[in-house]
Every structure is written in structure tokens, then in C-alpha cells.
PyMOL commands that place a pseudoatom at each C-alpha (Angstrom):
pseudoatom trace, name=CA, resn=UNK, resi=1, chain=A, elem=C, hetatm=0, pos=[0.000, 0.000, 0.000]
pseudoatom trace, name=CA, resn=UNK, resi=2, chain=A, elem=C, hetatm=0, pos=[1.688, 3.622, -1.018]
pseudoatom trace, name=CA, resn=UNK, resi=3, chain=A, elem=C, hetatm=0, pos=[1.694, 6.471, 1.389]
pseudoatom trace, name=CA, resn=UNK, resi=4, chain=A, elem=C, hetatm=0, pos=[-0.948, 8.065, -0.006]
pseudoatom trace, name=CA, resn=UNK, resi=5, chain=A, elem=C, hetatm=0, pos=[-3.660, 4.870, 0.025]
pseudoatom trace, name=CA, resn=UNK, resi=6, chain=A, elem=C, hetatm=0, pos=[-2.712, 4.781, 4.135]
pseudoatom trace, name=CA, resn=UNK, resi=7, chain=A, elem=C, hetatm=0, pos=[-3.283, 8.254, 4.304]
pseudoatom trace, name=CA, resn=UNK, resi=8, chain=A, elem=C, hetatm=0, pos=[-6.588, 8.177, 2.325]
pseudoatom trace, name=CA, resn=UNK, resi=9, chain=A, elem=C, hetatm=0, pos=[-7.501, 5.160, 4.617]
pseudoatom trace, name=CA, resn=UNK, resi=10, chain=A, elem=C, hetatm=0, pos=[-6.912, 7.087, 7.952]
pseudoatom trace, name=CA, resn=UNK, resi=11, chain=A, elem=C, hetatm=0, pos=[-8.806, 9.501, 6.504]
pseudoatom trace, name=CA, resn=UNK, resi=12, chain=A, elem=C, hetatm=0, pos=[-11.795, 7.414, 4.922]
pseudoatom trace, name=CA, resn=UNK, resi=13, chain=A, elem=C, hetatm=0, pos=[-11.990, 5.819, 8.547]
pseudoatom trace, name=CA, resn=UNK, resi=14, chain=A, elem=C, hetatm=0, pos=[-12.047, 9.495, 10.324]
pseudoatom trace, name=CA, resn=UNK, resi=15, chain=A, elem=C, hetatm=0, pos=[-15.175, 10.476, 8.143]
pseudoatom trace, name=CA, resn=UNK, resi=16, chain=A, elem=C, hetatm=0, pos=[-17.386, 7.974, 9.505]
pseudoatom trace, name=CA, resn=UNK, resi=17, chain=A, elem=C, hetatm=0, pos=[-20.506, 6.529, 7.925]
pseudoatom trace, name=CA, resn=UNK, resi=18, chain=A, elem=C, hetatm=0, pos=[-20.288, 8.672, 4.747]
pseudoatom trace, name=CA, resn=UNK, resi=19, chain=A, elem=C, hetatm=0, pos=[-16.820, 7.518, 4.106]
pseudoatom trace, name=CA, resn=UNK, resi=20, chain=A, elem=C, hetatm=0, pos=[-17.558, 5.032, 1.170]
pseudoatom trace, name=CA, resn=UNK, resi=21, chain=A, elem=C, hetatm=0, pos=[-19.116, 7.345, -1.237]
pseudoatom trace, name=CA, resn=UNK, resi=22, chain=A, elem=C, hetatm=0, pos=[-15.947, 9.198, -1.052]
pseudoatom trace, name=CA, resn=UNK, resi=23, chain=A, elem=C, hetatm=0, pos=[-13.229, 6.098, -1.327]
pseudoatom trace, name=CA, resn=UNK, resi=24, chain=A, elem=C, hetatm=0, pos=[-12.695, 6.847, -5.130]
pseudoatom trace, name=CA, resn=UNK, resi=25, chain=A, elem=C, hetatm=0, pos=[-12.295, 10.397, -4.592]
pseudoatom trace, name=CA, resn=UNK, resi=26, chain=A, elem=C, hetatm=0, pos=[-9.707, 10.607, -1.624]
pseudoatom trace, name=CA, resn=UNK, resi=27, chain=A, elem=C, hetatm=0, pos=[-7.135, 9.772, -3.124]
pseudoatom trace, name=CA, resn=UNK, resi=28, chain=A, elem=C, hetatm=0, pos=[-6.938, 12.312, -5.780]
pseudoatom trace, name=CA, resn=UNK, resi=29, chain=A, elem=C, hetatm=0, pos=[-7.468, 15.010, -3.718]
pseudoatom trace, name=CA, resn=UNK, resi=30, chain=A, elem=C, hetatm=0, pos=[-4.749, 14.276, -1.851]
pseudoatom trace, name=CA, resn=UNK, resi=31, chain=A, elem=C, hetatm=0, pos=[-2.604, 13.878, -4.708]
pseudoatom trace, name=CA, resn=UNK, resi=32, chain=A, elem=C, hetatm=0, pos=[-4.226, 17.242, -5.625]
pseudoatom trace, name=CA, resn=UNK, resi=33, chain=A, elem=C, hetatm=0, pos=[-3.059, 18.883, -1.791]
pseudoatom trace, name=CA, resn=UNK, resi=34, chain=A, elem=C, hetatm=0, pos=[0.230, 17.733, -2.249]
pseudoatom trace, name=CA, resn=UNK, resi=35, chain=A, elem=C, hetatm=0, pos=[1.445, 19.535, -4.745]
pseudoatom trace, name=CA, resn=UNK, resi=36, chain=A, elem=C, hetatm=0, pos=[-0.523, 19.403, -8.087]
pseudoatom trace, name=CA, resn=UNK, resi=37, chain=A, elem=C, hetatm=0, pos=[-2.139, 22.893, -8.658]
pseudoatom trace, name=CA, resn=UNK, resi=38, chain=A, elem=C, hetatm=0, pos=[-0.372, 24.539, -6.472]
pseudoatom trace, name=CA, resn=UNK, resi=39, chain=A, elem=C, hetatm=0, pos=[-0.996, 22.244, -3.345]
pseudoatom trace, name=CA, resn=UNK, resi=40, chain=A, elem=C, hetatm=0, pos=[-2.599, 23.246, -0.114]
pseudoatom trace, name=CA, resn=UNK, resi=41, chain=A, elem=C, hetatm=0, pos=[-1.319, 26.664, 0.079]
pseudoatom trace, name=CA, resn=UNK, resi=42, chain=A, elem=C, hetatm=0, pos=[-2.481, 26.993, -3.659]
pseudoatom trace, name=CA, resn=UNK, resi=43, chain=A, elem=C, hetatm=0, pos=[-6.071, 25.826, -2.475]
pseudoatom trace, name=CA, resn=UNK, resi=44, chain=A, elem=C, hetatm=0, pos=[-5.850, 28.475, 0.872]
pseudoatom trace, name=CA, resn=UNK, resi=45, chain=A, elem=C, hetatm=0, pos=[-4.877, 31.153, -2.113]
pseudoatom trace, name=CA, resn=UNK, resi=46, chain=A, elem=C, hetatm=0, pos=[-7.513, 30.227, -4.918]
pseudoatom trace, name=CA, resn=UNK, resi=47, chain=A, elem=C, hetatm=0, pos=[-10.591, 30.191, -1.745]
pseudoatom trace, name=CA, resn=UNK, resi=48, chain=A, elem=C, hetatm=0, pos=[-9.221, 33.550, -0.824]
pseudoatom trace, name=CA, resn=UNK, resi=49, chain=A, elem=C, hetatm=0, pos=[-8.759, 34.991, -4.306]
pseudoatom trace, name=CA, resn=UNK, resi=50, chain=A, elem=C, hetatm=0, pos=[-12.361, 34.129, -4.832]
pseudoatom trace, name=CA, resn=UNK, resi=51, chain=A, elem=C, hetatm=0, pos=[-13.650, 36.266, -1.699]
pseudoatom trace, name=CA, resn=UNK, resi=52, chain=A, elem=C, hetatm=0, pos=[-13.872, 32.470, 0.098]
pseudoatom trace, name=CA, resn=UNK, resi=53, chain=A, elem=C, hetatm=0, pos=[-11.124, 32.695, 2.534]
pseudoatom trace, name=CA, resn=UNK, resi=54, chain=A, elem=C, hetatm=0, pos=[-13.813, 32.747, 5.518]
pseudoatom trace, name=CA, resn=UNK, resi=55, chain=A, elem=C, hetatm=0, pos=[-14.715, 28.759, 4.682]
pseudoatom trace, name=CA, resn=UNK, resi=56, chain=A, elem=C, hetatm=0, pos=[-11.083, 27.714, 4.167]
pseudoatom trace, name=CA, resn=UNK, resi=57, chain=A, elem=C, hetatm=0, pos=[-10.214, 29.120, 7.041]
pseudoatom trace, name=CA, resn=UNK, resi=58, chain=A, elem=C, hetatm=0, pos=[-12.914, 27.410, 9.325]
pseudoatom trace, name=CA, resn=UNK, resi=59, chain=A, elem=C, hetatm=0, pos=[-11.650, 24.425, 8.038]
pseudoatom trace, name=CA, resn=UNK, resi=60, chain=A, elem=C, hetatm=0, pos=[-7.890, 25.404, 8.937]
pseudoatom trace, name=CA, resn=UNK, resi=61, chain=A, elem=C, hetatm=0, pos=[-8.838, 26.392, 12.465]
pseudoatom trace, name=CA, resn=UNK, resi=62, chain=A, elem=C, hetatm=0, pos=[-9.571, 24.263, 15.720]
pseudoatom trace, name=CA, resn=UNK, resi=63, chain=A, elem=C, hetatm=0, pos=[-13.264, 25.153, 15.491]
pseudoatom trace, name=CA, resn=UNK, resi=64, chain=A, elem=C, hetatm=0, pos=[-16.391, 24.146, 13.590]
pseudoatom trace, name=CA, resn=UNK, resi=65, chain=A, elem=C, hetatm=0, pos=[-16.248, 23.962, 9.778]
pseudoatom trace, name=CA, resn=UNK, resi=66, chain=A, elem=C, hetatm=0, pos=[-18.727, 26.028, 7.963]
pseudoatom trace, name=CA, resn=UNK, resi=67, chain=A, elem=C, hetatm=0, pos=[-20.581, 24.208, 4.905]
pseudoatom trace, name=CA, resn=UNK, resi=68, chain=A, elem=C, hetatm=0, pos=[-19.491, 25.248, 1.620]
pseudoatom trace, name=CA, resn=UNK, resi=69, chain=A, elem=C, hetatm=0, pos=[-21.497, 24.351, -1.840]
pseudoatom trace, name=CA, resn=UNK, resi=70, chain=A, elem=C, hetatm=0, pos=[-20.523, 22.172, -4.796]
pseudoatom trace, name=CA, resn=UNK, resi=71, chain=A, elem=C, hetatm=0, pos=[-21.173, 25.498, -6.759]
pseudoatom trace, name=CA, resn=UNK, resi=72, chain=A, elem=C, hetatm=0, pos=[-18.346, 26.974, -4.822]
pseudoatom trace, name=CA, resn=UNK, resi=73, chain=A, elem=C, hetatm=0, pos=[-15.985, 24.539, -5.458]
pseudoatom trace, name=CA, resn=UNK, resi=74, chain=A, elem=C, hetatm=0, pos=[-16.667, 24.547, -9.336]
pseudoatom trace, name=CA, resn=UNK, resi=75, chain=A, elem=C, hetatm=0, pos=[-16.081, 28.254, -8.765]
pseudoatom trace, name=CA, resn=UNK, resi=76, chain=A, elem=C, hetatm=0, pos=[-12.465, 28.082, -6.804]
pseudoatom trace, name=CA, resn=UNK, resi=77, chain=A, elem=C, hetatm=0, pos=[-11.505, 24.527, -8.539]
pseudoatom trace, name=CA, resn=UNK, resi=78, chain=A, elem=C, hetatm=0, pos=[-12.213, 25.947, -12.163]
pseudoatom trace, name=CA, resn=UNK, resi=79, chain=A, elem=C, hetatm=0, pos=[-13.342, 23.948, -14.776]
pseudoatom trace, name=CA, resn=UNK, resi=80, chain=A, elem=C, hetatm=0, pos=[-9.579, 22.201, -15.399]
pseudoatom trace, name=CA, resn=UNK, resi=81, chain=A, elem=C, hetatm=0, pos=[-9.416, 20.717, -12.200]
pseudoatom trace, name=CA, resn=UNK, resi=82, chain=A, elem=C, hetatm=0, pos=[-12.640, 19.613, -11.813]
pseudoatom trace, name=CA, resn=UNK, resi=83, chain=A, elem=C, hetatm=0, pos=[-12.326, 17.660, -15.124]
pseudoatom trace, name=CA, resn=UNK, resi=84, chain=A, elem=C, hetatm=0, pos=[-9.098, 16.132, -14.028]
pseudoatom trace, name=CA, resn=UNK, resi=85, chain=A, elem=C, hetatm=0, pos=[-10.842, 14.898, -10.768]
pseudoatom trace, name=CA, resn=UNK, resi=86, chain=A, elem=C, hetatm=0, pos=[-13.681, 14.068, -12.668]
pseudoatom trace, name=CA, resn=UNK, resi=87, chain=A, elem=C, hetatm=0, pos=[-11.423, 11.681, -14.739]
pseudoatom trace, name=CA, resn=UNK, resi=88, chain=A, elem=C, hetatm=0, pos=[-9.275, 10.092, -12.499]
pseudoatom trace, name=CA, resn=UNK, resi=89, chain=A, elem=C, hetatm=0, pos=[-12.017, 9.347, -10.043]
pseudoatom trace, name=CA, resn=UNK, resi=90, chain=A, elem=C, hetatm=0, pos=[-14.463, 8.045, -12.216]
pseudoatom trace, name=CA, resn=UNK, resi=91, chain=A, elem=C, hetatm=0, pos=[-17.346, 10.443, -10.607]
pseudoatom trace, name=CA, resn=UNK, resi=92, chain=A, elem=C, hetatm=0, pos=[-19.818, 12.626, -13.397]
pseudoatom trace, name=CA, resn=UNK, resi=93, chain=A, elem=C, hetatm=0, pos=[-19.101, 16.471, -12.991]
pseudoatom trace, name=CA, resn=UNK, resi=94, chain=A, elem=C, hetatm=0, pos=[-22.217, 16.969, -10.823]
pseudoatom trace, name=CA, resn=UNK, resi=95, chain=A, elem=C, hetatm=0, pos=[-21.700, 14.455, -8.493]
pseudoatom trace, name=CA, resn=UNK, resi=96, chain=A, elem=C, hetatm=0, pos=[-18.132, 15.592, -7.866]
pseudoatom trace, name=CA, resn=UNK, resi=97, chain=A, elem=C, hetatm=0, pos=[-18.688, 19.120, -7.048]
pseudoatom trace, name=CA, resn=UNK, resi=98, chain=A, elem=C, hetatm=0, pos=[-21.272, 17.626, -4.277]
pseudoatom trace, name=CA, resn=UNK, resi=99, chain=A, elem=C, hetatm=0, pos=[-18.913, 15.126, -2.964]
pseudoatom trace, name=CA, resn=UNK, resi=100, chain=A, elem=C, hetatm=0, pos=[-15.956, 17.993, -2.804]
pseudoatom trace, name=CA, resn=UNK, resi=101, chain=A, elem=C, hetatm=0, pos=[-18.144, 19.953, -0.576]
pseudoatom trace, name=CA, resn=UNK, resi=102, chain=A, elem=C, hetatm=0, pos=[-18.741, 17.334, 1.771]
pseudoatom trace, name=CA, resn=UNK, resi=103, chain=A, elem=C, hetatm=0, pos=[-15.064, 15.748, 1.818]
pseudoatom trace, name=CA, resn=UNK, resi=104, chain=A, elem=C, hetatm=0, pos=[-12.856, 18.496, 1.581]
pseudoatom trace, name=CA, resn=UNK, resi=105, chain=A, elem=C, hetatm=0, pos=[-13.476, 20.673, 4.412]
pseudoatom trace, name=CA, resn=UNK, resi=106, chain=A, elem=C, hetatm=0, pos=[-13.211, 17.350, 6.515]
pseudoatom trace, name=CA, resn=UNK, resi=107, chain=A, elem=C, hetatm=0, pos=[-9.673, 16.732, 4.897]
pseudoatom trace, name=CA, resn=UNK, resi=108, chain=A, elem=C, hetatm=0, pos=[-8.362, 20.157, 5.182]
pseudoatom trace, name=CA, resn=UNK, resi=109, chain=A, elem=C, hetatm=0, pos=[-9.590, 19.990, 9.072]
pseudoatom trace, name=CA, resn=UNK, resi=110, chain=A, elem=C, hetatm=0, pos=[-7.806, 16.651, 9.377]
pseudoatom trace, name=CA, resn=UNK, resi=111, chain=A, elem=C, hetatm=0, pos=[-4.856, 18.016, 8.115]
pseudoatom trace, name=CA, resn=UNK, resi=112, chain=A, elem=C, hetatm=0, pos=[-4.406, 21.126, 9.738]
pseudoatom trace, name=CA, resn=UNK, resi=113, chain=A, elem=C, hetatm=0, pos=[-5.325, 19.441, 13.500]
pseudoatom trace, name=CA, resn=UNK, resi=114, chain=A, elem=C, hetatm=0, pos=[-3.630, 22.587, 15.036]
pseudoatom trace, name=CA, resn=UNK, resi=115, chain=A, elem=C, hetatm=0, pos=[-5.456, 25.192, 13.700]
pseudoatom trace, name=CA, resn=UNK, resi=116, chain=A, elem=C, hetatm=0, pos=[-2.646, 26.023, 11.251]
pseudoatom trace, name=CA, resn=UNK, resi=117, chain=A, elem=C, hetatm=0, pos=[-1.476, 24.987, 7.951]
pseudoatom trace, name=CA, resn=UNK, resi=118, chain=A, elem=C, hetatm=0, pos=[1.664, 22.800, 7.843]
pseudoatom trace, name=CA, resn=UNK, resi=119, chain=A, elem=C, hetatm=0, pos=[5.206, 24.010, 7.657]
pseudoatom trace, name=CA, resn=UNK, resi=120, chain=A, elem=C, hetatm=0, pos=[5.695, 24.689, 3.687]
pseudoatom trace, name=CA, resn=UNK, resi=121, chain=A, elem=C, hetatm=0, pos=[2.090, 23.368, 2.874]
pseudoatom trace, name=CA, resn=UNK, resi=122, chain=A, elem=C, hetatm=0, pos=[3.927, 19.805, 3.627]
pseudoatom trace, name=CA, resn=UNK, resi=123, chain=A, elem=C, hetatm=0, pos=[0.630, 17.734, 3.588]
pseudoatom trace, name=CA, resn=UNK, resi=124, chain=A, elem=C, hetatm=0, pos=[2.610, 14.821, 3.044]
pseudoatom trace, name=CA, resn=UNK, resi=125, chain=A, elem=C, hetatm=0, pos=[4.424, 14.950, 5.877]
pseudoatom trace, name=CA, resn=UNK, resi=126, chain=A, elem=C, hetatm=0, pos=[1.371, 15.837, 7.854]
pseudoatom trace, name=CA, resn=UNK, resi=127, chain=A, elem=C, hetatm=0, pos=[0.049, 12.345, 6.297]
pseudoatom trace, name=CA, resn=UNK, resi=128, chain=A, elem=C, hetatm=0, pos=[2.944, 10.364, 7.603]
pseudoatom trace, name=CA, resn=UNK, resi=129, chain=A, elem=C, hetatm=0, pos=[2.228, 11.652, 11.148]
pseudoatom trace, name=CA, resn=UNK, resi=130, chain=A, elem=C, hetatm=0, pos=[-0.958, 11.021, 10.609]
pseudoatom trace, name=CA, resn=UNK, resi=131, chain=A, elem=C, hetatm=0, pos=[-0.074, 7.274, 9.981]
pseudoatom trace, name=CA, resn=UNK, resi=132, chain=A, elem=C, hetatm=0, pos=[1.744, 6.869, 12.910]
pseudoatom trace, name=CA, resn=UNK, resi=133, chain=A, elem=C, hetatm=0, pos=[-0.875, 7.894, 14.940]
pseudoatom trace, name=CA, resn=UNK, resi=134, chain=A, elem=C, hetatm=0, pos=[-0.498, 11.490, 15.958]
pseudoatom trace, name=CA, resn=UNK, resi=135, chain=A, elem=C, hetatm=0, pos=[-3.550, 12.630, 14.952]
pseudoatom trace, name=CA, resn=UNK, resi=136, chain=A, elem=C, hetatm=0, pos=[-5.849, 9.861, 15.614]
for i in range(1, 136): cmd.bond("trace and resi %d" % i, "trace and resi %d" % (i + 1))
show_as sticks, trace
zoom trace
């Protein structure tokens, strides 16, 4: 198993009942966080840009996450990215956006468990101590 199936099975096992729609999904988006299109700081940067900043950062911080739609995603992902995940997941268009919404504020909260983002946007080496237990 690669580094990034354990991670996206720590995670998948964090999300709780819900956690199966999203098994083809996970991956990708963290392949997405660390590094392609600009990673997680990229992500923290394109909410902002697009007067989101607010959600990302409820999501970043120790307290609770506020909701954010799948039209809001389209909107910060653009229509590039969302066809890549589209593709490599396997999920229609529509049914992406809605899944993003649900899964990615819970990522970006488990990945930022201190209310901050990691040194260098390093979500990779926030996975690995998340696989040996830190965070969980």
C-alpha cells in the first residue's frame, strides 16, 4: 500500500458513515493537496482569491467547519481541475462538485489538526504523522 492509500484510509476511517461514497475520490485530492495545482497553500490562495477565505479558514482552524457548496468549489476549482478529478475518479461532474463539498473541508480539518497549515504546505508529511498515529 503507497503512502498516499494509508493516508486516504486514515482519513476514509475518520469520516465515519459517509466515508464510502468518497473512497474513489480521496485519493486524488490528496494527490491534488500535495502539490498538483499549487498544493494546499495553492487551495488556501484560490478560496481567498475568490472572496472564500472565511470557509477555508474554518476548516484550517480548531473550530467548527462552515458548509461550503458544490457550486463553490466549481467556482475556486475551475473547470480544469474539476475535469481532471472528474477523470481520475471516475465520478460525473455533478456528483463531484457535491462530494468535494462534503469531503474536503473534513480533509483540510484533518490536516491542519492545530489550527494552522503545515510548515511549507507539507501535507505529506502531515500524512505520515498522521499514519503513525499522531492525529488519531
Amino acid at each position: 500500500m503507497g503512502l498516499l492509500d494509508g493516508l486516504a484510509s486514515q482519513l476514509l476511517g475518520s469520516l465515519g458513515p459517509s466515508a464510502s461514497q468518497h473512497a474513489n475520490l480521496l485519493p486524488h485530492v490528496l494527490n491534488m493537496l500535495q502539490g498538483q495545482g499549487g498544493g494546499l497553500s495553492g487551495l488556501v490562495n484560490a478560496f481567498n482569491s475568490h472572496g472564500m477565505g472565511s470557509l477555508m479558514s474554518s476548516w484550517i482552524s480548531t473550530g467548527q467547519n462552515l458548509p461550503v457548496t458544490g457550486a463553490q468549489i466549481n467556482q475556486v476549482l475551475g473547470p480544469n481541475m474539476m475535469q481532471q478529478l472528474s477523470s481520475q475518479a471516475g465520478i460525473a461532474p455533478d456528483a463531484l462538485s457535491s462530494q468535494l463539498a462534503h469531503l474536503l473541508p473534513n480533509v483540510i480539518d484533518k490536516l491542519t489538526p492545530n489550527g494552522s497549515l503545515p510548515l511549507g504546505g507539507d501535507v505529506l508529511g502531515q500524512g505520515l504523522s498522521m499514519l503513525k498515529g499522531k492525529l488519531f
